[in-house]
Every structure is written in C-alpha cells, then in structure tokens.
N, C-alpha and C positions, 0 to 999 in steps of 0.2 A: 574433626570431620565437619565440614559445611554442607550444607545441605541446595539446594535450590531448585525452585516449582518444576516439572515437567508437563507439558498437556498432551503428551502423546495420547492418554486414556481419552480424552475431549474428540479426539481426530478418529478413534476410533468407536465413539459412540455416536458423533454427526454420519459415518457411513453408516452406520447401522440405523440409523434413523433417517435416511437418504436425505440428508441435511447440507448445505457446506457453511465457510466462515463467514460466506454473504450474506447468509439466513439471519446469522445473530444481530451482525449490521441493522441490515433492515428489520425485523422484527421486533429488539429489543434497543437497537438506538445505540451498540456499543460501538467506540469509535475505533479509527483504523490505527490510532496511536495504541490504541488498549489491544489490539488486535495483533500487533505488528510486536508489541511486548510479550505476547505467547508466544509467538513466533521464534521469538528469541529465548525464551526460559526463563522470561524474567517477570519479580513479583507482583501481580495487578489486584486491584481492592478485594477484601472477601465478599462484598455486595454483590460483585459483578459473577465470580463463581457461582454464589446466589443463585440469580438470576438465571444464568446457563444453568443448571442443577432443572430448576424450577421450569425451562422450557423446553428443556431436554425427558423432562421426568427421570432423574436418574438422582443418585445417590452421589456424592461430590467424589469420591476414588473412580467414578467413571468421566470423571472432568479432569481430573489433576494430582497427581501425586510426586511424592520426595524425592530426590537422586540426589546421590553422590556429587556434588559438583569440584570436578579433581583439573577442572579447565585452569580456572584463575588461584594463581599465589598472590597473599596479599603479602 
C-alpha cells in the first residue's frame, strides 16, 4: 500500500477560519509552486505544514493526512 499527502483537512480548516490559499501566499510567503503541489497531493517540506499548523492554530491532522494512493502503478 502507498500512501500519499491529502490537504483536504487544510481546505477545510482555512473555511473555518474564513481564510483562502491566498492568505498563506501573502502571509507566510509560501509559494505558488508549493501551493500548486497541494493541489495536486503531492509531498511539500514538513517546515512549510509547520508553518500552516502555526498560523492556522491547529494541530497538523487538520492541515494534512494519509490516503490510499491507488492512482499511480509503478
């Protein structure tokens, strides 16, 4: 089983905190390649989770957790 990031929890904590992706941009400076890789499910630094965690005030399973990833056969 493979596993790989999901941010759906992240997309549902910026509505609760009437946030969007532009916030983090501007706020914290993350970029739109780092941005664009959430987007996609794909792995970005644990600094930058950090960071989101840190100005979201939330616990990291409200930023990002594991899935199944049953897309790609290598």
């Amino acid at each position: 089983m493979k596993l790989r990031p999901s941010y759906k929890p992240m997309e549902i904590t910026l509505i609760k905190r009437d946030k969007i992706k532009a916030d983090l941009k501007k706020d914290l400076g993350i970029s739109s390649s780092t941005l664009a890789k959430m987007s996609k499910g794909e792995f970005v630094a644990l600094s930058v989770i950090a960071q989101i965690c840190e100005y979201l005030d939330c616990p990291i399973q409200e930023v990002v957790e594991f899935v199944d990833d049953d897309s790609k056969e290598s």
